[in-house]
Each structure stands twice: as C-alpha cells, then as structure tokens.
C-alpha positions as CSV (number, residue, x, y, z in Angstrom):
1,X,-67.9,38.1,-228.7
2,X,-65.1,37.7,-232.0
3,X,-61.4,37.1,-230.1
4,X,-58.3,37.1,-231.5
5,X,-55.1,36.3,-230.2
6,X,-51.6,37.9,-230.8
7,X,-48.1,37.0,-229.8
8,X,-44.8,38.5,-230.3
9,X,-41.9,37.1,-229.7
10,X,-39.3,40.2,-229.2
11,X,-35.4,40.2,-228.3
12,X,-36.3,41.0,-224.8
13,X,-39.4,39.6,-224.3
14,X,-42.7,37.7,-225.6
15,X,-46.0,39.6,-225.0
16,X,-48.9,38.7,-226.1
17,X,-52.6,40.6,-226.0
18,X,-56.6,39.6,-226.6
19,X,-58.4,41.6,-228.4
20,X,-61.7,42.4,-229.8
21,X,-62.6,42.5,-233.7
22,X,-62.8,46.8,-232.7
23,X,-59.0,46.7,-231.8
24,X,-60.4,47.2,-228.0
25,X,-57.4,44.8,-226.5
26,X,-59.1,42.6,-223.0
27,X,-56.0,41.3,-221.4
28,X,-52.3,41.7,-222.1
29,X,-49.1,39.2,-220.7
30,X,-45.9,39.8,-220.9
31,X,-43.1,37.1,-219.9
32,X,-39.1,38.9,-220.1
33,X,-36.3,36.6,-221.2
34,X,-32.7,37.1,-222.4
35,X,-30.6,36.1,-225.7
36,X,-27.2,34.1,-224.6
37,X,-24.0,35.6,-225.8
38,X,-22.0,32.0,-225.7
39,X,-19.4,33.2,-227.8
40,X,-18.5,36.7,-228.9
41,X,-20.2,37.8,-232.4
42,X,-23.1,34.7,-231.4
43,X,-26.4,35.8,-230.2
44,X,-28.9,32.9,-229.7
45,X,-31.8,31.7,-228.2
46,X,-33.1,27.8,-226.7
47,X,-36.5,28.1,-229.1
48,X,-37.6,25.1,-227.1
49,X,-36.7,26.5,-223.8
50,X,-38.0,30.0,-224.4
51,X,-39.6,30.6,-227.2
52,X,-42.1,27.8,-227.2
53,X,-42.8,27.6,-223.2
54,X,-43.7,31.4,-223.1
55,X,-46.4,30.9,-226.1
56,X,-47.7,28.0,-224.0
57,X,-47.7,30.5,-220.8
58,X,-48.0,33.3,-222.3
59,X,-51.3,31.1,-224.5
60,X,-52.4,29.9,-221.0
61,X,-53.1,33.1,-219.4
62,X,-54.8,35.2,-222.0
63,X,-57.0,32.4,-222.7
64,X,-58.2,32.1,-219.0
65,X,-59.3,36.0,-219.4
66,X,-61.8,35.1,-222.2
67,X,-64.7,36.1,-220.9
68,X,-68.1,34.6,-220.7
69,X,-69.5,33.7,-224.2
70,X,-66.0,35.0,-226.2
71,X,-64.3,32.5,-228.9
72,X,-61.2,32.9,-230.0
73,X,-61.5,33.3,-233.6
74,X,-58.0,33.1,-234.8
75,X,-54.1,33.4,-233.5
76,X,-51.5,35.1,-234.9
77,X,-47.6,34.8,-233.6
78,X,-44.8,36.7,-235.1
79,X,-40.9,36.9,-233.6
80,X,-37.4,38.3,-234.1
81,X,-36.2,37.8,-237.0
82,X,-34.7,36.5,-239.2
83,X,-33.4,33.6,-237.4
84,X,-32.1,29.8,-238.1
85,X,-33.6,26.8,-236.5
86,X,-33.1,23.9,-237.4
87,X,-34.9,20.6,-236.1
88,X,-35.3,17.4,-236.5
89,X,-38.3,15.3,-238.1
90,X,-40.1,15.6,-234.7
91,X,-40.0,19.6,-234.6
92,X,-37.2,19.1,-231.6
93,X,-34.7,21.9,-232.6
94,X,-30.8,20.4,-233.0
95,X,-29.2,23.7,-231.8
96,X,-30.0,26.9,-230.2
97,X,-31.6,29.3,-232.4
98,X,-28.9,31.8,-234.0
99,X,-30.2,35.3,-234.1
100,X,-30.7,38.3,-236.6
101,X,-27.9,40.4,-237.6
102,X,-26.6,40.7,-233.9
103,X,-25.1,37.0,-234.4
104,X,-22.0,38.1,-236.8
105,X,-20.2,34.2,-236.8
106,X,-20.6,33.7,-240.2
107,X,-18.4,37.0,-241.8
108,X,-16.4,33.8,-242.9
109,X,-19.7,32.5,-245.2
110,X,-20.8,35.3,-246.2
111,X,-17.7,36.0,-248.2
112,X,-17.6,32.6,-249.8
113,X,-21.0,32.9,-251.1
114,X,-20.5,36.3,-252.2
115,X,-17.8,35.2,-254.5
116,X,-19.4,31.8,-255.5
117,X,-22.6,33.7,-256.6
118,X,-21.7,37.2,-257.0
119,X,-22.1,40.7,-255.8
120,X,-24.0,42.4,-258.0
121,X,-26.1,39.3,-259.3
122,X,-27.3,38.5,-255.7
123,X,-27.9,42.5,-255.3
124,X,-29.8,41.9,-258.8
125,X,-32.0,39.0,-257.3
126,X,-32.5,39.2,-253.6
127,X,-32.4,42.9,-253.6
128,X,-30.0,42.7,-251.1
129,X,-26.0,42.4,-250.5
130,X,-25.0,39.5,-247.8
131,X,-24.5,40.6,-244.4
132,X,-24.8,39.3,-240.7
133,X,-28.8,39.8,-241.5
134,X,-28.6,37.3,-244.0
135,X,-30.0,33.2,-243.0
136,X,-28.5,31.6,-246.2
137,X,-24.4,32.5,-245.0
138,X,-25.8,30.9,-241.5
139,X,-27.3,27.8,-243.0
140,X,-23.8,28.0,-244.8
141,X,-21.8,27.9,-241.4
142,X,-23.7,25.1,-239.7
143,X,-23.1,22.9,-242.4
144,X,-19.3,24.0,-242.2
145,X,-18.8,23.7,-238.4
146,X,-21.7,21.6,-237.5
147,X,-21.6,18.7,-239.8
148,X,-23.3,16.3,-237.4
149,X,-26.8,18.7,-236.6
150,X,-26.5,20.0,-240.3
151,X,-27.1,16.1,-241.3
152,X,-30.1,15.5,-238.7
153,X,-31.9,18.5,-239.9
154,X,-35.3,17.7,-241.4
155,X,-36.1,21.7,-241.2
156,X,-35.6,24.5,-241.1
157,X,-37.7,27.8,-239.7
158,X,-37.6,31.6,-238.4
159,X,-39.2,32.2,-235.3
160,X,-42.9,32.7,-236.3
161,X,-43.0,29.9,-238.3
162,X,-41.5,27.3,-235.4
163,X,-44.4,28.2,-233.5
164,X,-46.7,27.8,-236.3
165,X,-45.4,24.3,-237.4
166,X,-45.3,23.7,-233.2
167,X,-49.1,24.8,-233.2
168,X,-50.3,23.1,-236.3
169,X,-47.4,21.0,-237.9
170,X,-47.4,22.9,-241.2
171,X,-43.6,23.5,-242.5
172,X,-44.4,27.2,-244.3
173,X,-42.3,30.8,-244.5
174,X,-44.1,33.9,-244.7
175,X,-42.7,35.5,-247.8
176,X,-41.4,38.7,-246.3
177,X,-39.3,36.1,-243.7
178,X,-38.2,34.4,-246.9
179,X,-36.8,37.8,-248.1
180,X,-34.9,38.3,-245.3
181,X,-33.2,34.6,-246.2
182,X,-30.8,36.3,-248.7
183,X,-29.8,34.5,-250.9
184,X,-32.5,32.3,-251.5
185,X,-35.5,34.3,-252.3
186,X,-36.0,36.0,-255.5
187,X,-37.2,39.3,-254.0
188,X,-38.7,41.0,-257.4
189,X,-40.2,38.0,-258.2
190,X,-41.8,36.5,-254.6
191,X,-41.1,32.8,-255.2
192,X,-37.7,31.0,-254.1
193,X,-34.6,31.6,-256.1
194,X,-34.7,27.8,-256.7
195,X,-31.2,27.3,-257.6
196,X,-29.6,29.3,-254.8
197,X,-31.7,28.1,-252.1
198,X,-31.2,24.5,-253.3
199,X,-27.7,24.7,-253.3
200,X,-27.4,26.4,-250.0
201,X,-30.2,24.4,-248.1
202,X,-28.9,21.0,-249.8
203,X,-31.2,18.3,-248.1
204,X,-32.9,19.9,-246.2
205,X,-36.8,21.0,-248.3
206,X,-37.8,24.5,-248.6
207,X,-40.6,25.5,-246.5
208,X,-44.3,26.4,-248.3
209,X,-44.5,29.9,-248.9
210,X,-47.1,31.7,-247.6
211,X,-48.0,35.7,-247.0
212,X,-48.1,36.9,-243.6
213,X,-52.2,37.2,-243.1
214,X,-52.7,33.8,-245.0
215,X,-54.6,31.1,-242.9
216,X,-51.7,28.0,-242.5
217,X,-53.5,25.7,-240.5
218,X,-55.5,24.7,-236.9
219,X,-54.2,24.5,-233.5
220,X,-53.6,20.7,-233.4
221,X,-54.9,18.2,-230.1
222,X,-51.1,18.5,-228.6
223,X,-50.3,21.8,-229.3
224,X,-54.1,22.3,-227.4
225,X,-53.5,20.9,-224.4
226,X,-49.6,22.7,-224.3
227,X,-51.0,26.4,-224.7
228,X,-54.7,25.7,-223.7
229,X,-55.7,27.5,-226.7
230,X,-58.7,25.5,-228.2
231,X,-58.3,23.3,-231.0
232,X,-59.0,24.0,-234.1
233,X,-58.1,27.3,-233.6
234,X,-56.9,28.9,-237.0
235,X,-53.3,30.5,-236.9
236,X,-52.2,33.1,-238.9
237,X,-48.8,33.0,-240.6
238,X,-47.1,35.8,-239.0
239,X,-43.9,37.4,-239.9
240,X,-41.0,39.4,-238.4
241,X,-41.6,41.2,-235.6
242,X,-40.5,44.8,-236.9
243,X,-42.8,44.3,-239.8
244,X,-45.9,43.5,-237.6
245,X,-45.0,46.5,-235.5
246,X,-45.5,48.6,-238.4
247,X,-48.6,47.0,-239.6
248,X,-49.8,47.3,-236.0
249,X,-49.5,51.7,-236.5
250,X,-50.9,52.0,-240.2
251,X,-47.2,51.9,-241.7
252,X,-48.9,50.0,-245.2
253,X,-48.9,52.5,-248.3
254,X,-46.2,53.6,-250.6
255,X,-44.2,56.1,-248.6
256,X,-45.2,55.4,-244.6
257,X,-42.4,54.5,-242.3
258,X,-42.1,53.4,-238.9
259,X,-39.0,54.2,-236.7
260,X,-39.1,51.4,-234.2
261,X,-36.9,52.6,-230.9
262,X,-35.7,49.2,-229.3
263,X,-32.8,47.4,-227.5
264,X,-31.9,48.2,-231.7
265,X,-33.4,50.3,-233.9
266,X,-35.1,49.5,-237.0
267,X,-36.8,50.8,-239.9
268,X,-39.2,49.7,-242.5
269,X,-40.7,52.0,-245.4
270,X,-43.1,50.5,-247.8
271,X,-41.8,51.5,-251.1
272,X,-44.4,51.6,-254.4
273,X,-41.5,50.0,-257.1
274,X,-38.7,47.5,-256.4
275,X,-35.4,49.0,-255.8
276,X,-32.6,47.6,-254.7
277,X,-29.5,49.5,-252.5
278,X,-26.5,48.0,-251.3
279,X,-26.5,49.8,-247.9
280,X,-30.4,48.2,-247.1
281,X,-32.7,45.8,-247.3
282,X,-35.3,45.3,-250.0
283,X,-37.4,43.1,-248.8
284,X,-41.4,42.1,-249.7
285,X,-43.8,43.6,-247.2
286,X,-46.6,41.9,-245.2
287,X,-49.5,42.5,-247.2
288,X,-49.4,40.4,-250.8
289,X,-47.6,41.5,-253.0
290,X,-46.0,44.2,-251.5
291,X,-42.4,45.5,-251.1
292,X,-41.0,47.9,-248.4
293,X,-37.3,48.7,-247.4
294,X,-35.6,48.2,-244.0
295,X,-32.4,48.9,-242.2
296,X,-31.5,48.0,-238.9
297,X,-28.8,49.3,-236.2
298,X,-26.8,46.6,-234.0
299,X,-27.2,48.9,-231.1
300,X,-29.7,51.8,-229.7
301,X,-31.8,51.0,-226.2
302,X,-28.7,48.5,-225.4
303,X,-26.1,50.9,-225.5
304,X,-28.6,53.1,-223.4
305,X,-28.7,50.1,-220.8
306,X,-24.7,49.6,-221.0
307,X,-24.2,53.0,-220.2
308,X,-26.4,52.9,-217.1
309,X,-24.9,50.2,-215.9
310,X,-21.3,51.4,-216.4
311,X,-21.9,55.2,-215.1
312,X,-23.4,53.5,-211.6
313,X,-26.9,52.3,-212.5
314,X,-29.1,55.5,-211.5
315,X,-32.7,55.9,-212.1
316,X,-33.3,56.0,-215.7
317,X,-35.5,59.5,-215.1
318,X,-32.3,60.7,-212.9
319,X,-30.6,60.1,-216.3
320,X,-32.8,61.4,-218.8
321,X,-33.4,65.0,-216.6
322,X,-28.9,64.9,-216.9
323,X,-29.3,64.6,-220.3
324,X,-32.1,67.3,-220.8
325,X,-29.6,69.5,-219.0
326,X,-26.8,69.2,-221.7
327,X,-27.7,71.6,-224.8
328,X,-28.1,69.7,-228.1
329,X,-24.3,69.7,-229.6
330,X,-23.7,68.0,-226.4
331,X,-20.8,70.7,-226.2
332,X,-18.8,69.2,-228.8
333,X,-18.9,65.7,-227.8
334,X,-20.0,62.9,-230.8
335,X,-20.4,59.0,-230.6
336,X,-20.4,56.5,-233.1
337,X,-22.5,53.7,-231.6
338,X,-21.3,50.3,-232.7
339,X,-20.4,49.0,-229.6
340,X,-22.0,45.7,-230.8
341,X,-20.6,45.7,-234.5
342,X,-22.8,47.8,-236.9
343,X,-25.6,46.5,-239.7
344,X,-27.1,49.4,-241.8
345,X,-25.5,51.0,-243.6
346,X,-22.0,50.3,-242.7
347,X,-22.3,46.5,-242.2
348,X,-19.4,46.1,-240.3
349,X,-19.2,43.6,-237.7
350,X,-15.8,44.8,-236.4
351,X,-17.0,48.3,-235.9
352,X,-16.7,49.3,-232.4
353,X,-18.2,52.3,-230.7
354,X,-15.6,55.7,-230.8
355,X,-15.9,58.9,-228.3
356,X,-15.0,62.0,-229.7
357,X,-13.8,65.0,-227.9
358,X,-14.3,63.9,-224.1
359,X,-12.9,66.5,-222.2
360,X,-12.9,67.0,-218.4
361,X,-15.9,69.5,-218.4
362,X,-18.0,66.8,-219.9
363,X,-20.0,64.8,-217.7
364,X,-22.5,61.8,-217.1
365,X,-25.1,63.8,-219.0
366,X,-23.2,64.6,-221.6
367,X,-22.5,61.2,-222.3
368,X,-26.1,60.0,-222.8
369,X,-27.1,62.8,-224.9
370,X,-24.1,61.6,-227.0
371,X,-25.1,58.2,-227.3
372,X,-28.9,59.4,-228.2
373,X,-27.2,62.1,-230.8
374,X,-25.1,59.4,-232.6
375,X,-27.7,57.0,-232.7
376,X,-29.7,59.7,-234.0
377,X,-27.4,60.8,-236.8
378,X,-27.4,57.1,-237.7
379,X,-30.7,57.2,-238.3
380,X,-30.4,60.4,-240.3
381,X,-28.0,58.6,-242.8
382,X,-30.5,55.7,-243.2
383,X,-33.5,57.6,-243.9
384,X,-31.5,60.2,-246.7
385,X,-30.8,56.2,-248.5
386,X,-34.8,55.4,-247.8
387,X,-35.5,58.9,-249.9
388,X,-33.8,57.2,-252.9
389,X,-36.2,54.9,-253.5
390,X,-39.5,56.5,-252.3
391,X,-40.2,60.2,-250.2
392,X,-41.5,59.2,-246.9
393,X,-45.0,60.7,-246.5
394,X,-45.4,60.4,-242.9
395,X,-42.9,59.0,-240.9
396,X,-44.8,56.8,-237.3
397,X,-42.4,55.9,-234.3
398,X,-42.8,53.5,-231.6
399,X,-41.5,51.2,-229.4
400,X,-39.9,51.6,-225.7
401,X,-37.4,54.3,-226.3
402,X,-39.8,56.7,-226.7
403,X,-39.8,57.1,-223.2
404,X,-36.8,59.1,-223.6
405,X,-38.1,63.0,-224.5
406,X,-34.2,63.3,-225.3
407,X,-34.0,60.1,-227.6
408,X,-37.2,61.5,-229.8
409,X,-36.4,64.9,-230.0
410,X,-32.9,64.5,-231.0
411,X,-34.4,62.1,-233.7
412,X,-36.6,64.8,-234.9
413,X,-34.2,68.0,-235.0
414,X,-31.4,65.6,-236.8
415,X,-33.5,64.2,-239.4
416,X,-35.5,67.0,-239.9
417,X,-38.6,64.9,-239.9
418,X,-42.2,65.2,-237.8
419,X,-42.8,61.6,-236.0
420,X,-46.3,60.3,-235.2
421,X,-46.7,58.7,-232.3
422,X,-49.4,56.5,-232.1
423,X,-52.3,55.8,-228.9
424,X,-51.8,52.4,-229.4
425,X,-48.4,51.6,-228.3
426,X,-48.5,47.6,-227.5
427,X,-46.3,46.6,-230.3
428,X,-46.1,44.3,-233.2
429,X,-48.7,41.3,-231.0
430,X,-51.2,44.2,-231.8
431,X,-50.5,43.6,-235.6
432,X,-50.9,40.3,-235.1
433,X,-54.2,40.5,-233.5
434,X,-55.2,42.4,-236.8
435,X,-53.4,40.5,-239.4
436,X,-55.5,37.5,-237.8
437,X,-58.6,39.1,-237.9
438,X,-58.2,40.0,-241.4
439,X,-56.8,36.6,-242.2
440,X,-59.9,34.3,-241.2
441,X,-62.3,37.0,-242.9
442,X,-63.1,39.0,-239.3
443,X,-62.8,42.1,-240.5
444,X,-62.2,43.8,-244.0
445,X,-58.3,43.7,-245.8
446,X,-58.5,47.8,-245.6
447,X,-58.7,47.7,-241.8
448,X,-56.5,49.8,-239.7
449,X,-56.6,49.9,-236.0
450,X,-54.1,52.5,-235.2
451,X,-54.9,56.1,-233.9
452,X,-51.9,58.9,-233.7
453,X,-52.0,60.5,-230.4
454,X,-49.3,63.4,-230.8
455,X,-46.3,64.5,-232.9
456,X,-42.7,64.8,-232.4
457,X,-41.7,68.2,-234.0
458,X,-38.4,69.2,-235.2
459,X,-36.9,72.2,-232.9
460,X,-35.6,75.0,-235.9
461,X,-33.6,76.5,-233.5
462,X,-31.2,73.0,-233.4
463,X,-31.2,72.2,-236.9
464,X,-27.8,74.5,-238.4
465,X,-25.8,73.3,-234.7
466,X,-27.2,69.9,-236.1
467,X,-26.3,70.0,-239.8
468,X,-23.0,70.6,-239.0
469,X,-22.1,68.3,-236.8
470,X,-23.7,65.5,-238.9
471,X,-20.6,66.5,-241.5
472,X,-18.3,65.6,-238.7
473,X,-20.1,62.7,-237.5
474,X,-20.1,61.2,-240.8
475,X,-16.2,61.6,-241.1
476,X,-15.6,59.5,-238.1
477,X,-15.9,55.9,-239.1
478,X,-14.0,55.9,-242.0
479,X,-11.1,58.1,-240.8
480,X,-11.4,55.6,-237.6
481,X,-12.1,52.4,-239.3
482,X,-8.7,50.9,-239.5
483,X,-7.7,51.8,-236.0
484,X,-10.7,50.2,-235.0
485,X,-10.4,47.1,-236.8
486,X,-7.0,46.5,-235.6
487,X,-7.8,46.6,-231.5
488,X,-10.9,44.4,-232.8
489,X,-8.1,42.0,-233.4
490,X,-9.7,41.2,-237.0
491,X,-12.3,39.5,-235.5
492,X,-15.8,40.5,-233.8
493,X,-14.3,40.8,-230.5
C-alpha cells in the first residue's frame, strides 16, 4: 500500500495525518502547544523545543499505524508562516523563532527600509508594501538589537523549511514562503530580488529556491532515528500553512478562494495576472508558476477565546445558542476587532479593538455576535479589494470556526457570498499529504482530493440591515484611530 505522510505545523497546534494515494487518510495525531508573548507586540515560538520535538512525536506515532505491507512513499511538512529562524552552522536555532504578522517589534525597521528602498518601488517588485508580515524588516531588527546571534547565524529559515533542512540538511525556501519575505523576493519575476535580499540578509546566503511540491531531499540516518520515519524517505518542500489549507480544498484556479476561520483569519485567492495592492499581499501560489492574493486578520477565533474567558468561561455551545438569540444588527451594537493590532487592510499595529453603542439592554450574547459581525465586516472589506484583481468564482471555507453557525452565517449575509464547505476538513497536513503524492510522481499534477459537503447561503432577509451597518462600521477606525493610538501609548501596547 502507497503512504504518504503530512504535517502541519499551525499556531495552536501541529497535526499530522497518513494517508492513502485515494485521499482515504489511516491515522491522524494531533499534539497542542502555545506561542509565548515575552514581550508585548512579540509572538514567538522555541522551533527546537516545539516545533521539531512534535514532528519527531507527532512522525513517531503515525508511523507505528502503518499497517502491514504499507511504505511510506513521501513526507510533506508545512507551518505558520512566515517566520525568522535563524541558526547556526549545526541547524541549532540562536533565538526563538519570531512569528508572522502577530509579532509587530519591528514597526521601527520597517520604516527604515521603506524609506531606504522606497514605497512604491518595493510595491512595484515584491508586490507588496512592508508590514508586520514582512521577514526582511525582522532580519532588519535582529541585526539591530541582536548583534551577537545576527553574527552567529549561518541561516536562515521559515518553519517548513527548518524541518526540512532538520530532516534532510538541504538549506531551500519554497518560493511562495520567499514571497512572503518582502523585500527580498521579486514577486512578478519568482527568483530573489538579488540586491535587496543581499543587502538585508548581509552574510548570511540565501536559501535554494524551490516550489512547494518539488522533491528537496531524503530523510537522513539522524533525522531517522529522531522521528522514526524511514530513511530515505523523500520530503516534499512544503509551504505556509494557509496556502496548503487551500490546496488541501481545491482552492487552485484563477478565481477560487478559501476563507480560513482560525485563532486569525486568513484569505488566499489565486489570481490569473499579477497585481499588486497596497492593502494585500501578492504573493506566488503553491503550484509553479502561479500567483494568488492573501490578507490576513491579527484576530478572529482568539478574540472569540478572550471573550469567553473574560464573560466567565461558559460552554462554548451555551455561548453560541446566546448569540443565535440576538437578531443580526446585534441591536445596534458594532466592534472593531483589533484587540491584537490589525494586518489587512489597515496594517496598523497600534489598533486596538473599539465597542460601539453598549448600552445596558445589551447583554453577553450580544457581545459575541458583535465580535463575529465585526470580524465579519472585516472580511467583507478584504474580499471587495480581492474583486480588484480577479472575481472570485467560488469562494471554499474551513478551518475550526466553522463550528460556530453564527460565525458562518454572518460571513455569508455580510459579504454577500455562498461558502463551500468541504467533507474533508483536516486542514492544510491534508495538502501536504497531496502535494507529496504529487511531488514523488504518486499521483497525477491535476489531482484533487477535496469533496464539498454543503453550502453556506446568504440570508436576503439580513442583507439591507447589513449594508448599512457596514457604512458605519467602516467609519469607525478612522474617526477612532487617533484616540486609539494615543491610550496605545505610541507603541503596541
């Protein structure tokens, strides 16, 4: 029996699946785990610690479910992202890895290389304006406050391609992780921006690029007896863990888009033409020579998990039949959600979550269909910016939130849009399992695992109650932003 093995390693959690060269998935693992908050604006992660011992448990287990006469034909890991790690000559990482856009330290570096290489000519070649997304402005800061672990670097990796250099010693970037490293990929072109990257990385070499189902090496002896996958096992490149979500659901033709509902939410719509906007990401997509769009919020399933905790921690279904109860308006309450600063498409790290018009007839209820509304609208204002470059055709959501019937819905009757939800629902480790089976040859490039199981359908009966409160919602942050920025104490906390 053909095997393959896929591993994700997410914000809250690595999981990791077997499955069959049908899609038919034999055993699943999951092992949770937590980002530290050391600082306020850092968000980081031990990739030693963590990330590496879970592949090795996470390895350990689904390879004692083979069963009798099965071969694992190929791995595939992909991870948050993107991320900084830097390490040594002996793959022994110098510092803690700093996170995706959550970690905002480096506002300070992100204007310095704006203005050293310019706004509209980094727009023009990474496709993409500097933000707290952005790897290059974090290289920047290490080398600006960490002198001492900037000098002992030998390399530098995201978190799908630590593993992979940990599995098989190979110091590659899959090219759509490399996009995300604004601003030292040339996005229109798919090679390094040689100068840029040069200057920013200084020493340190630029990893070999490679696309996301591209064969980058064997499971070495070590990395063998560590995860007790077999040598010689090929492994996949991987890629960012958003992007193998949506591979994982079909999301891979001019025009598809996946709405991922997370502890954030993100967004990624393959796009036929390059095209550049300063409120998203252009980025190149997982399959060669592709391109897609993404945006990203700093907050969606956290704020969801804050608010439980601050209203008394009830039963998430207790919740969710409180929220039901509220009609959709949530009687004139609205929420910006940037309790944790805000990435697409405000890109404001000092932005801070707002209540509007809490009076004393508004309860616990109301405020979760509040939060669900505003992070809703949110995702309305992302996806009018997505229609600029390419009308979504069919529009697929996953991930955990879906859970909430309030969370979907509302997402539906804002946005106006029909959501797909798929029968597979394991996650981006799924698209790994495929983008490994296509890699070593296991199963044709066209394949596609994914079945959709139901759809979301907007409610017409919401949709004028909706429209105009979307006015109002999108008059709050800049009519608040000043206020807001002052009690931030111009800084992210």
């Amino acid at each position: 029996m053909d095997l393959l093995l896929g591993i994700d390693i997410g914000t809250g959690s690595t999981k990791g699946v077997l499955v069959d060269a049908a899609g038919t998935v034999l055993a699943s693992e999951t092992v949770a785990h937590t980002m530290d908050l050391p600082k306020p604006g850092w968000a980081e992660v031990d990739a030693e610690a963590l990330w590496w011992r879970e592949i090795c448990e996470i390895g350990t287990r689904l390879v004692a479910q083979v069963p009798s006469g099965g071969v694992v034909n190929a791995m595939c890991v992909s991870g948050v992202g993107p991320c900084l790690v830097l390490c040594d000559a002996d793959l022994r990482p110098l510092r803690p890895a700093i996170l995706y856009g959550v970690d905002t330290r480096a506002t300070a570096e992100i204007d310095l290389l704006t203005v050293e290489f310019g706004e509209q000519a980094i727009l023009d070649r990474a496709g993409t304006l500097l933000s707290s997304q952005a790897v290059g402005p974090k290289l920047e800061w290490v080398y600006r406050q960490e002198p001492d672990v900037f000098e002992r670097a030998a390399g530098w990796y995201g978190s799908n391609s630590y593993i992979a250099a940990k599995l098989t010693g190979e110091y590659v970037m899959d090219h759509h992780t490399a996009s995300q490293c604004d601003p030292m990929y040339a996005t229109r072109d798919f090679e390094w921006n040689d100068e840029w990257a040069r200057r920013i990385c200084r020493h340190l070499p630029l990893p070999r690029l490679v696309w996301p189902g591209e064969v980058v090496g064997t499971v070495h002896a070590q990395a063998a007896r560590e995860t007790g996958i077999p040598a010689g096992t090929p492994v996949v490149a991987g890629t960012v863990d958003a992007y193998s979500e949506a591979f994982s659901v079909g999301v891979r033709n001019p025009g598809d888009q996946m709405l991922m509902y997370g502890s954030t939410m993100f967004l990624v719509q393959v796009i036929d033409d390059y095209h550049s906007d300063p409120t998203l990401w252009t980025t190149a997509g997982v399959e060669r020579g592709s391109l897609a769009l993404a945006a990203g919020t700093s907050t969606a399933g956290s704020l969801i998990g804050w608010l439980q905790n601050v209203t008394g921690g009830a039963p998430f279904d207790e919740l969710m039949a409180e929220a039901a109860a509220v009609p959709p308006g949530c009687e004139g309450l609205l929420m910006l959600p940037y309790l944790q600063g805000e990435r697409t498409p405000v890109f404001d790290p000092q932005a801070r979550g707002v209540l509007v018009g809490l009076s004393l007839r508004h309860g616990r209820g109301h405020l979760f269909r509040a939060a669900y509304e505003g992070i809703s609208f949110g995702i309305r204002q992302i996806l009018e910016r997505f229609d600029d470059a390419h009308t979504a055709k069919r529009t697929v959501a996953v991930g955990g939130g879906l859970r909430s019937p309030v969370w979907a819905q509302a997402v539906s009757d804002i946005t106006g849009r029909v959501q797909l939800v798929p029968e597979q629902a394991i996650g981006a480790s799924y698209g790994d399992a495929l983008l490994a089976a296509i890699g070593v040859g296991l199963v044709p490039p066209e394949t596609d695992w994914a079945r959709i199981e139901r759809e979301i359908v907007p409610d017409p009966a919401n949709r004028a109650r909706y429209e105009d409160l979307y006015g109002t919602w999108r008059e709050l942050y800049p009519a608040t932003v000043e206020q807001v920025h002052r009690l931030a104490g111009g800084g992210p906390d």
